[in-house]
C-alpha positions in Angstrom: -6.2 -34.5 -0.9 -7.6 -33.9 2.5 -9.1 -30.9 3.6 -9.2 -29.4 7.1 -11.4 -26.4 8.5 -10.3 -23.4 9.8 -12.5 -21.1 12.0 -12.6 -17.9 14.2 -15.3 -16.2 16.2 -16.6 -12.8 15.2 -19.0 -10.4 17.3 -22.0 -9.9 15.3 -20.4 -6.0 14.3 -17.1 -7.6 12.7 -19.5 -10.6 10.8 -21.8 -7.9 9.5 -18.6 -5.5 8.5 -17.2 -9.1 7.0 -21.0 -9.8 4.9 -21.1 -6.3 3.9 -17.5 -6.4 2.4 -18.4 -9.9 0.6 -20.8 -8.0 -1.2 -19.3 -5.4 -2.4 -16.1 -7.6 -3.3 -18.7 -10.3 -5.3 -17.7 -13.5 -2.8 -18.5 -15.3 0.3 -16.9 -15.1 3.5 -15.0 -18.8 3.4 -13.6 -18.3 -0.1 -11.8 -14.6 0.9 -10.7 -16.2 4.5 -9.5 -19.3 2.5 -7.5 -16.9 -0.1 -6.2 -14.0 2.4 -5.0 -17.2 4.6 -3.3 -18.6 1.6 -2.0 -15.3 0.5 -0.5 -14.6 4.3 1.2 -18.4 4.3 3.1 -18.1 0.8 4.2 -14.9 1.5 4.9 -15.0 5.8 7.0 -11.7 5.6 6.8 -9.0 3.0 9.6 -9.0 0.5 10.9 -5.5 0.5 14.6 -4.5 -0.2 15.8 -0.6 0.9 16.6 2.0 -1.5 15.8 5.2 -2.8 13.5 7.2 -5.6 16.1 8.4 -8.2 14.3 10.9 -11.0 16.7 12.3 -13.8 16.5 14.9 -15.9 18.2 14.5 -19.8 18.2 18.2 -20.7 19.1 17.0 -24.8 15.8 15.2 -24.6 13.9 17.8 -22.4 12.4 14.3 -20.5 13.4 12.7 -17.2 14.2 8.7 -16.7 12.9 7.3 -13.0 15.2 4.7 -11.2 14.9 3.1 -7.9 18.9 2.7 -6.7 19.3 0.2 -4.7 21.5 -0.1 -1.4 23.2 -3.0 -3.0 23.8 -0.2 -5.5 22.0 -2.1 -8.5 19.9 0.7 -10.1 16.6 -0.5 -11.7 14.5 1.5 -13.9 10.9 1.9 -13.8 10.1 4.3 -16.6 11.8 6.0 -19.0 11.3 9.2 -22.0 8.8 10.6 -18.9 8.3 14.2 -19.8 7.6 17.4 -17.6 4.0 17.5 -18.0 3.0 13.8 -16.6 5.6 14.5 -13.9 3.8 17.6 -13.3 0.6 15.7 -13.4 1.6 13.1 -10.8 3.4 15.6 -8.5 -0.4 16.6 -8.2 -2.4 13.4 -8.2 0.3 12.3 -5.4 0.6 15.5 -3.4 -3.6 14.9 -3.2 -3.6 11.8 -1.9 -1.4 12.3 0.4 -3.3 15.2 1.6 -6.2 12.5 1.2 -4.3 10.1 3.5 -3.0 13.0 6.1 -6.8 14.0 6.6 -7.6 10.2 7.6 -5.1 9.6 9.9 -5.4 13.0 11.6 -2.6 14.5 10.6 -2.4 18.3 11.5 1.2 19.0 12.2 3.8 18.7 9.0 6.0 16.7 11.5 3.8 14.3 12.8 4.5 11.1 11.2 1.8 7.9 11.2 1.5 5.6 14.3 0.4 1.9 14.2 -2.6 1.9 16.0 -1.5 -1.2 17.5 1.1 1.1 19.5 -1.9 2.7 21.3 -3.5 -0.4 22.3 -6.2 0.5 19.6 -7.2 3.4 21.3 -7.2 6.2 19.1 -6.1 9.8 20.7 
């Protein structure tokens, strides 16, 4: 098999940031370029189909089954037998991270939605 080589050109912040991440992650900088180039060429777009949460509640069983209905209207289940108290528990965990995530992107207003940064020429407001 031959092999070709790929490169790009870095300042010396972005080659530092890319080191410093290679550390933490336990590789060198060619193996991660040559796996996060491999990862982007098998998979070009992101597979992704619409549809919606569904979460319902068996009142016999006092638990709650958790679907995700497609708009093809095939309905898959994720989890089943879930009861209150890990519902109750990931309400939490989730509403926390999100809180998490609005605090990073500078969220302040419960309207405001997030922006690709791209959109703002990568100038951030």
């Amino acid at each position: 098999m031959e092999y070709k080589s790929v490169s790009t050109k870095l300042s010396r912040i972005e080659f530092t940031r890319l080191e410093d991440y290679c550390k933490k992650k336990g590789t060198k900088p060619s193996p991660l370029i040559r796996e996060l180039v491999l990862d982007e060429i098998e998979t070009p777009m992101p597979h992704n189909v619409a549809g919606k949460n569904k979460i319902i509640y068996n009142k016999e069983k006092d638990n709650f089954s958790w679907f995700v209905e497609l708009d093809n209207n095939e309905k898959i289940e994720i989890m089943k037998n879930i009861s209150p108290s890990f519902l109750e528990d990931l309400k939490q965990i989730i509403n926390g991270e999100l809180k998490v995530r609005d605090d990073s992107i500078g969220k302040k207003k419960d309207d405001s939605v997030s922006v690709p940064s791209k959109l703002l020429g990568g100038k951030r407001r």
